[in-house]
Legacy VTK file of the C-alpha trace (Angstrom):
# vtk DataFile Version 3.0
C-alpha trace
ASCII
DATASET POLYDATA
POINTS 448 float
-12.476 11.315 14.203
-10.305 8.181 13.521
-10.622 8.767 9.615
-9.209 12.085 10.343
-6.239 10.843 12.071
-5.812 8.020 9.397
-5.208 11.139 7.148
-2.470 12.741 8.864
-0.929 9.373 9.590
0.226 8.168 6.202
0.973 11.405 4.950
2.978 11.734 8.486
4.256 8.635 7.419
5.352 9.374 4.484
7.646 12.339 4.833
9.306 10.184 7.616
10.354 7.144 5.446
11.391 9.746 2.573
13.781 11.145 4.843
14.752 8.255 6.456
15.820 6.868 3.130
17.788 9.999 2.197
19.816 9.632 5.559
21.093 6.074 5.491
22.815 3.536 3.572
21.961 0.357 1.355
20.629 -2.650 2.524
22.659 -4.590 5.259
21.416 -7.533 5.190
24.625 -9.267 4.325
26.422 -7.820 7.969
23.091 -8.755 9.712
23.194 -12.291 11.902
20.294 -13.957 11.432
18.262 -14.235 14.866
17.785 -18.061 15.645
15.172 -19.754 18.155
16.379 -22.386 21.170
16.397 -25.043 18.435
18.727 -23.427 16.255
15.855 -22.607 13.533
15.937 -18.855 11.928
13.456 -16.678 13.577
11.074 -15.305 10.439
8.976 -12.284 12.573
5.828 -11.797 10.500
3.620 -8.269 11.636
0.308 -8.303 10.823
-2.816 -6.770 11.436
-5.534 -9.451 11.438
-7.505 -9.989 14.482
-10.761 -12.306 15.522
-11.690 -15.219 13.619
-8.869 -14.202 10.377
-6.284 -14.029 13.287
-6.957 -17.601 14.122
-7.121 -18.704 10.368
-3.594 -16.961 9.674
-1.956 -18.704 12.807
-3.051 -21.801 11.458
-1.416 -21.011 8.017
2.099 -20.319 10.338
1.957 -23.358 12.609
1.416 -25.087 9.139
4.265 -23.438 7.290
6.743 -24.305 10.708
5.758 -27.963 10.526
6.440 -28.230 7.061
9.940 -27.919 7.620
12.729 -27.218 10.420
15.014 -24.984 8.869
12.494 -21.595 10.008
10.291 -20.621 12.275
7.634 -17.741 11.575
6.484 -15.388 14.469
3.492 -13.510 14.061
3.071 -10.938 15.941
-0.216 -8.610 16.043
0.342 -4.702 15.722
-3.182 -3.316 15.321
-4.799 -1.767 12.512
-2.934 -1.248 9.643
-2.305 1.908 9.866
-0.830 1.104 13.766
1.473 -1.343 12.239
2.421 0.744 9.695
3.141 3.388 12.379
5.580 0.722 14.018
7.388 -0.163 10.717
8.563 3.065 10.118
10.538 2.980 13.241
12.360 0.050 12.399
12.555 -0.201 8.540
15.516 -0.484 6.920
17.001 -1.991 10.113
17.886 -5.281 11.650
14.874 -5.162 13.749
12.741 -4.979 10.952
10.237 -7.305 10.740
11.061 -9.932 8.071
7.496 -9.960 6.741
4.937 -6.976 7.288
1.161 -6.929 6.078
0.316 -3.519 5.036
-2.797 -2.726 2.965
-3.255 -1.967 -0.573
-3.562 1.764 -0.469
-0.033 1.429 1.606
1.506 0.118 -1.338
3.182 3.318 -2.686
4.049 4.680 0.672
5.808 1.242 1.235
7.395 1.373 -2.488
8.619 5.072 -1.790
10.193 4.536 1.767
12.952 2.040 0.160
12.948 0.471 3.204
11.680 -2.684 1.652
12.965 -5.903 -0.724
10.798 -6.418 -3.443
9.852 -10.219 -3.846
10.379 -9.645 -7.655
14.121 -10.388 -6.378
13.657 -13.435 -5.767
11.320 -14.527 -8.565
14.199 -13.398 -10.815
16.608 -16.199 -8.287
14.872 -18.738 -8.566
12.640 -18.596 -11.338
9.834 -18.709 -9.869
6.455 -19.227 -11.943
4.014 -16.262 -10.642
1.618 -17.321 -12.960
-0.046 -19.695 -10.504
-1.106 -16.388 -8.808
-4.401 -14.762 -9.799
-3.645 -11.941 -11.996
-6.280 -9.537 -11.222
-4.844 -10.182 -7.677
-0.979 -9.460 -8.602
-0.889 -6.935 -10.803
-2.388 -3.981 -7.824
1.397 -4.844 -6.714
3.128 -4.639 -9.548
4.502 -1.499 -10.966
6.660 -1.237 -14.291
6.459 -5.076 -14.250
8.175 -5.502 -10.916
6.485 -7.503 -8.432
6.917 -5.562 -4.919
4.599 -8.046 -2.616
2.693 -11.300 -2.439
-0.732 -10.372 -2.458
-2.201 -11.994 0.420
-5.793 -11.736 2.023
-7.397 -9.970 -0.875
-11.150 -8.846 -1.446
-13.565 -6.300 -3.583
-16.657 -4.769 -3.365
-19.907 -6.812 -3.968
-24.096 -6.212 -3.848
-25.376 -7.670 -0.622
-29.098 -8.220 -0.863
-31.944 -9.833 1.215
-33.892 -12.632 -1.000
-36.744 -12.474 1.307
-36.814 -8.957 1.019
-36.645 -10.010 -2.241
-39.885 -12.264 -2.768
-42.109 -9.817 -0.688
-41.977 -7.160 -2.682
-42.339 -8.707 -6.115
-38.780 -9.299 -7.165
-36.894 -12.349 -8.589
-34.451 -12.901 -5.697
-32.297 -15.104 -8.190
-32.296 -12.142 -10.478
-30.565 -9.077 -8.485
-29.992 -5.480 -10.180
-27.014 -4.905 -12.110
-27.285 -1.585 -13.427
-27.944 1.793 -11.855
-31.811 1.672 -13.662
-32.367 -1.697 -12.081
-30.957 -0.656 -8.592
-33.040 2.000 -8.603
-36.290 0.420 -9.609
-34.964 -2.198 -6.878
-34.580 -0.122 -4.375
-37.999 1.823 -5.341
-39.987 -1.625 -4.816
-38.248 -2.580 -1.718
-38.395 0.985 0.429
-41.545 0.496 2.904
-42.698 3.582 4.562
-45.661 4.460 6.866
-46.933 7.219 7.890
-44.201 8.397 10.637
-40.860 7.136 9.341
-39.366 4.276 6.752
-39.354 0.959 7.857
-37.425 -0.561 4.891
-35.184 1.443 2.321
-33.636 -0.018 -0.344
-30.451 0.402 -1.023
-27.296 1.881 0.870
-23.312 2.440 0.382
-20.978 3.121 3.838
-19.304 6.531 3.460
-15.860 4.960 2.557
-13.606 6.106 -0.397
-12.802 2.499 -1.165
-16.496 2.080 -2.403
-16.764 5.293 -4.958
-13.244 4.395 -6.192
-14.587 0.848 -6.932
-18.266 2.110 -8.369
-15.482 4.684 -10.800
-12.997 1.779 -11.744
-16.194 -0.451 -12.579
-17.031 2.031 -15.334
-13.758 1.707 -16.628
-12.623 5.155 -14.553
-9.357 6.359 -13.581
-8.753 7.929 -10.393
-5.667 10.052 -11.082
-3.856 11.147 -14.160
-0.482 9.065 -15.871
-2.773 5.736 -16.340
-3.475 5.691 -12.402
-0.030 6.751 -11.400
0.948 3.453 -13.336
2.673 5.308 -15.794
4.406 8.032 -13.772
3.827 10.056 -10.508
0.301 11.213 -10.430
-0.843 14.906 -10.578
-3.641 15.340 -10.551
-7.180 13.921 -9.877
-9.168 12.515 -12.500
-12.115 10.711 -10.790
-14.569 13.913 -11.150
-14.941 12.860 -15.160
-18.097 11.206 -16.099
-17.714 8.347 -14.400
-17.517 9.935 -11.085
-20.480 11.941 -11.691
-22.593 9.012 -12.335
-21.488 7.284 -9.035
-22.487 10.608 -6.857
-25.752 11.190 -9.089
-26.820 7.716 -7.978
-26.010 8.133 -4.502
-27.755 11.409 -4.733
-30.751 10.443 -6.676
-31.728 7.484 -4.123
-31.531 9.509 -0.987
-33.159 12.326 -2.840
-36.382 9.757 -3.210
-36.402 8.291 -0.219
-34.820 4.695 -1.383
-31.075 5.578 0.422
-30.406 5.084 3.940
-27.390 7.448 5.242
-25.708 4.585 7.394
-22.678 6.767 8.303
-18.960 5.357 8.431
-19.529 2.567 10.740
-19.127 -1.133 9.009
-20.939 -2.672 11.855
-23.407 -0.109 11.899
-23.819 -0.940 8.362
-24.358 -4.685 8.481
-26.230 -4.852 11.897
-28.597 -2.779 9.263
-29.045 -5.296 6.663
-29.319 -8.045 9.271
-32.240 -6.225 11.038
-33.718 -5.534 7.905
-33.633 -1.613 7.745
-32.136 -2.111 4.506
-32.195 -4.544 1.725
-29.484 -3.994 -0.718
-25.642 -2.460 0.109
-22.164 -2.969 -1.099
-19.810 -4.708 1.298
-16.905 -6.738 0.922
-16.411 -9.588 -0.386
-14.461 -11.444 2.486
-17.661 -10.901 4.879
-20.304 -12.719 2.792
-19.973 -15.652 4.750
-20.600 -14.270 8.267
-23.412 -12.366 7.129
-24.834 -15.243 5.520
-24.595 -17.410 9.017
-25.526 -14.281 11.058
-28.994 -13.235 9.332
-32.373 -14.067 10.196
-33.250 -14.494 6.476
-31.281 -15.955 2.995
-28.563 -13.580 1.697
-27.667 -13.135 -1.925
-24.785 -11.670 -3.197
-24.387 -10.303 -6.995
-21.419 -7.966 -9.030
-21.394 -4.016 -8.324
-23.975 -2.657 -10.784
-23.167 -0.082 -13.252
-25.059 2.201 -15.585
-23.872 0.356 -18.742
-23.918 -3.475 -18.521
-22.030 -3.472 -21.831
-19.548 -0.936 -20.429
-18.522 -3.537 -17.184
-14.728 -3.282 -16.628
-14.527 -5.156 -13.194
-13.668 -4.546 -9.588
-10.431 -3.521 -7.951
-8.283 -5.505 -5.236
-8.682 -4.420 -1.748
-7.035 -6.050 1.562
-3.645 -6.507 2.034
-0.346 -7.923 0.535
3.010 -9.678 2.440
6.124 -7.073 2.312
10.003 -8.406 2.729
12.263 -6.158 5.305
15.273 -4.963 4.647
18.129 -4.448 6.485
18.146 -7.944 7.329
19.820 -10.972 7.110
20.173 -12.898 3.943
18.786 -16.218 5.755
15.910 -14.240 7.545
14.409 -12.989 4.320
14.618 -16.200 2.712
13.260 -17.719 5.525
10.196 -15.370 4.896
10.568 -16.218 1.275
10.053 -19.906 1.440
6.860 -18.447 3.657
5.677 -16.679 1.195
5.797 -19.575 -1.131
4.226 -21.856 1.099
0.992 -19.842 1.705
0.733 -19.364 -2.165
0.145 -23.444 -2.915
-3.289 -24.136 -3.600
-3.985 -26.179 -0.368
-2.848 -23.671 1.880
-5.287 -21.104 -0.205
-7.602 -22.964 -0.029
-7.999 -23.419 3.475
-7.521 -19.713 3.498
-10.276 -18.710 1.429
-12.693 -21.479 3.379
-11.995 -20.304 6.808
-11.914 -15.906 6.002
-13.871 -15.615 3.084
-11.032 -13.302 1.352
-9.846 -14.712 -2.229
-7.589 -17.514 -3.081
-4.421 -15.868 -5.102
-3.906 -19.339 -6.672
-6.942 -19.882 -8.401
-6.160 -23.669 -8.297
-7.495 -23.494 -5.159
-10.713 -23.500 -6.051
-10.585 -27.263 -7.101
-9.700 -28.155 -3.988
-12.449 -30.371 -2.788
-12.718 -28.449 0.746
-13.360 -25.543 -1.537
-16.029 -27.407 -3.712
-17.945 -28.090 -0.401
-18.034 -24.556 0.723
-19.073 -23.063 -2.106
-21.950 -25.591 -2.143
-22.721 -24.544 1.493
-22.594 -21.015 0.421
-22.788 -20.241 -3.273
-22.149 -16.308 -2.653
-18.644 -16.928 -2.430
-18.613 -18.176 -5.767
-20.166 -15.250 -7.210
-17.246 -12.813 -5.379
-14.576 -15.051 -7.329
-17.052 -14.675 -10.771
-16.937 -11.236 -10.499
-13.108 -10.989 -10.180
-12.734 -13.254 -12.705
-14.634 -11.343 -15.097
-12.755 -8.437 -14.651
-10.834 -6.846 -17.412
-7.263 -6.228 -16.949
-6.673 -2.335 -17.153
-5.190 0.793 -15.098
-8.675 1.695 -14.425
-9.635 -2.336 -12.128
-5.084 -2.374 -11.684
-6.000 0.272 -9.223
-4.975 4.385 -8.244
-0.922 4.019 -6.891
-0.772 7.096 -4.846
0.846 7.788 -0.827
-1.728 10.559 -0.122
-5.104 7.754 -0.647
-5.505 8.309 3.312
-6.155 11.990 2.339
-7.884 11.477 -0.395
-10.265 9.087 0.757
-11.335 11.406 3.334
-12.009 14.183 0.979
-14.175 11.765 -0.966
-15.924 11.404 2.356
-16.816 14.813 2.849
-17.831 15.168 -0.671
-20.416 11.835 -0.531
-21.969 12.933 3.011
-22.504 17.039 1.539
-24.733 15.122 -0.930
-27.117 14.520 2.026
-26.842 18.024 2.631
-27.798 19.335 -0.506
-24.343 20.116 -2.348
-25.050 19.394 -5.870
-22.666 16.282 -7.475
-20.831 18.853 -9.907
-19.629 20.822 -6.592
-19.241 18.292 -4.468
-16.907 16.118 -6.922
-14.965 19.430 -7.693
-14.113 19.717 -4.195
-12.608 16.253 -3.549
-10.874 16.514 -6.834
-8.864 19.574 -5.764
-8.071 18.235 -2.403
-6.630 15.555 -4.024
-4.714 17.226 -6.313
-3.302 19.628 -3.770
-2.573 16.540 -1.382
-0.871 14.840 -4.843
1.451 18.263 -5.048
2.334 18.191 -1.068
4.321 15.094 -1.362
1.440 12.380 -2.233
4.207 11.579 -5.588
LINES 1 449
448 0 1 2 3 4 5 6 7 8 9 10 11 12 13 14 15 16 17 18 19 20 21 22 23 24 25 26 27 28 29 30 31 32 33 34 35 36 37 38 39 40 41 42 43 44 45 46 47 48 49 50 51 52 53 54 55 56 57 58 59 60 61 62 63 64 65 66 67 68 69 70 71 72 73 74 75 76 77 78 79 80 81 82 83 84 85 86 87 88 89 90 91 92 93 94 95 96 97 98 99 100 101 102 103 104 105 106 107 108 109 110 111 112 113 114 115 116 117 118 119 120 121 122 123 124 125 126 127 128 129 130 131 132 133 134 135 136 137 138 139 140 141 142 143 144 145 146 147 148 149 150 151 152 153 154 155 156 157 158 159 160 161 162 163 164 165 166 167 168 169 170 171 172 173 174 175 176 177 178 179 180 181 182 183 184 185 186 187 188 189 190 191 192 193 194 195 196 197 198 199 200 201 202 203 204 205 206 207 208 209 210 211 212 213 214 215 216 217 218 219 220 221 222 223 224 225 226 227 228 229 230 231 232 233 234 235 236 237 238 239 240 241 242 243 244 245 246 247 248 249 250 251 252 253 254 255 256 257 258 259 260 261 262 263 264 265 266 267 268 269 270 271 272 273 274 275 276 277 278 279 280 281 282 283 284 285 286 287 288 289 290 291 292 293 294 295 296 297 298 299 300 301 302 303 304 305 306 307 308 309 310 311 312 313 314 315 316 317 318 319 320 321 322 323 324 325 326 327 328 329 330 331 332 333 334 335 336 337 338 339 340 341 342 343 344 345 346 347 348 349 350 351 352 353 354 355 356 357 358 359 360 361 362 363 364 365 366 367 368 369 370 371 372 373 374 375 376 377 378 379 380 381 382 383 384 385 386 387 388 389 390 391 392 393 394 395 396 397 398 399 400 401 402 403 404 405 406 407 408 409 410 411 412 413 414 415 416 417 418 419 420 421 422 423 424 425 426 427 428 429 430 431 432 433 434 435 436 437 438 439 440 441 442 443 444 445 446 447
């Protein structure tokens, strides 16, 4: 199974970069020559992992950035999946054929940290003063540890409830008034399941079999995942996330597909949405940066509301999930400035702003949103506004700052296990135990 092999990858990974760091030297980059195009420009290479229609809006950000100025050109250069690229980085970090920028996701951000194969941008904040408060701090601080900034976050996104407003209307329900709480999901979900005779036509409510989405539901509650504030505060031990607030995540999960009102859609994002769009179900979680597609792509109006949670007075907020911008090392002093003034460029409000518009993922300058392109597309589509509520309204902690561990790969796939068993019967306690250890054991095997 590809989750499986995701698993051993990053741990893989992992044990690589550790040992490549113990084997080599400092940073080079002041012995590195910078490489230099036809026209005399430094070459800025720039791996990344986006593909389709965020491909095309991320070439146009480059061919923007490159016209802006003729001292550098950027490169970008697809690798595959993350988890492919980050397979290719670890060949080359640390040297002079090191990619000058590299995308890796968030749940790569220790790994990345830990591999010292990398220069934080906090480097050159400190140089030239630069005023990171433009950036949207629920955004920046998943990359910040001990107050050093190690990436620019870049095409970011979280969780949100995707729900059918004709679905909505038929069964009795205010479609401008969507569940926010466990209780109202379920009574939701309750009203909107349609079943005959032979099989259910219409179930209410679903959640893909992905870690990302329990360690969202847990941080929403104001959860940690592992012990030491998150790993925030030191090197995590030991899992956390089977606490109270874990249990209530599973016991909902549980409770709906006990009743009926839960639709198993597997691991399969498409599988997932092609659901909603056909109307098998009427409520899920998705992310944030698809809204718009579904919303263009469904035979009926699409609403989009926060994660629910079984307190409304107990909301903490949603985690960061996508991707962030990484600087190389081992190369030359002009290259990573030249990815640097890159960096910068993508971070001005226009540039987000055309960003958000065209992918759907968050704008990390929030001044963005003023932008009158911006204004018009939220008009078009209002559930993009609601995503960028939601983050706003989230509370700064360790709990929405987000777990920093290497073994997440691991992890997540224990959480996996643990979620589908509840379909066959394994009681939440057990179930949540199970993951917890796994985690812990994965934590003690060189996850620190």
């Amino acid at each position: 199974m590809k989750i499986h092999w995701k698993r051993s990858l990053l741990a893989g990974l992992l044990g690589s970069a550790l040992m490549l760091a113990g084997c080599t030297g400092g940073d080079k980059e002041t012995q590195a020559e910078p490489a230099k195009t036809r026209d005399g420009k430094v070459e800025v290479t720039f791996w990344h992992a986006m593909s389709g229609d965020a491909e095309t809006a991320l070439k146009d950000q480059v061919e923007d950035f490159n016209a802006s100025q003729d001292k550098y050109e950027v490169k970008p250069i697809f690798q595959g999946t993350y988890e492919e690229a980050l397979t290719k980085f670890n060949t080359v970090a640390g040297t002079k054929d090191a990619p000058a920028i590299m995308q890796t996701f968030e749940v790569g951000t220790k790994y990345m940290i830990d591999s010292e194969k990398i220069t934080p941008v906090q480097e050159f904040i400190d140089k030239e003063d630069y005023d990171t408060s433009q950036w949207e701090k629920n955004i920046s601080n998943y990359y910040q540890v001990d107050g050093k900034q190690y990436s620019m976050p870049f095409n970011s996104s979280t969780p949100i409830l995707v729900y059918n407003k004709d679905a909505f209307k038929k069964a009795g329900l205010d479609p401008e008034k969507p569940p926010r709480t466990y209780d109202e999901l379920k009574k939701a979900a309750k009203a909107l399941t349609i079943k005959d005779q032979k099989a259910t036509k219409q179930y209410g409510f679903s959640i893909l079999n992905y870690g990302w989405f329990f360690e969202e539901l847990v941080a929403a509650q104001g959860g940690l995942y592992v012990d030491h504030d998150n790993g925030r505060g030191g090197n995590a031990k030991k899992a956390v996330f089977d606490g109270e607030e874990g249990k209530n995540a599973f016991k909902l999960i549980k409770d709906m597909y006990d009743d009926g009102t839960f639709m198993n859609v597997g691991q399969n994002w498409d599988d997932m949405r092609a659901a909603f769009q056909s109307g098998k179900i009427a409520m899920f979680l998705d992310s944030s940066a698809g809204i718009r597609t579904l919303a263009d792509n469904s035979p009926f109006e699409v609403g989009a509301s926060y994660l629910p949670v079984p307190d409304e007075g107990k909301r903490e907020g949603v985690i960061i999930g996508g991707a962030s911008l990484w600087m190389g090392s081992g190369i030359s002093a002009d290259t990573k400035q030249g990815a640097w003034e890159f960096m910068k460029y993508v971070a001005t409000s226009k540039a987000q702003a055309k960003w958000h518009v065209a992918t759907g993922y968050f704008a990390i300058n929030p001044e963005a949103y003023d932008e009158q392109v911006v204004k018009d597309m939220w008009a078009k589509y209002p559930q993009l506004k609601v995503t960028v509520d939601q983050l706003h309204d989230t509370k700064p902690s360790p709990a929405t700052q987000g777990a920093l561990i290497s073994s997440f790969p691991q992890s997540r796939q224990s959480v996996v296990s643990a979620m589908e068993s509840l379909y066959q019967g394994t009681k939440v306690k057990d179930a949540l135990e199970r993951a917890a250890d796994e985690t812990t054991k994965a934590l003690g095997e060189g996850g620190k």
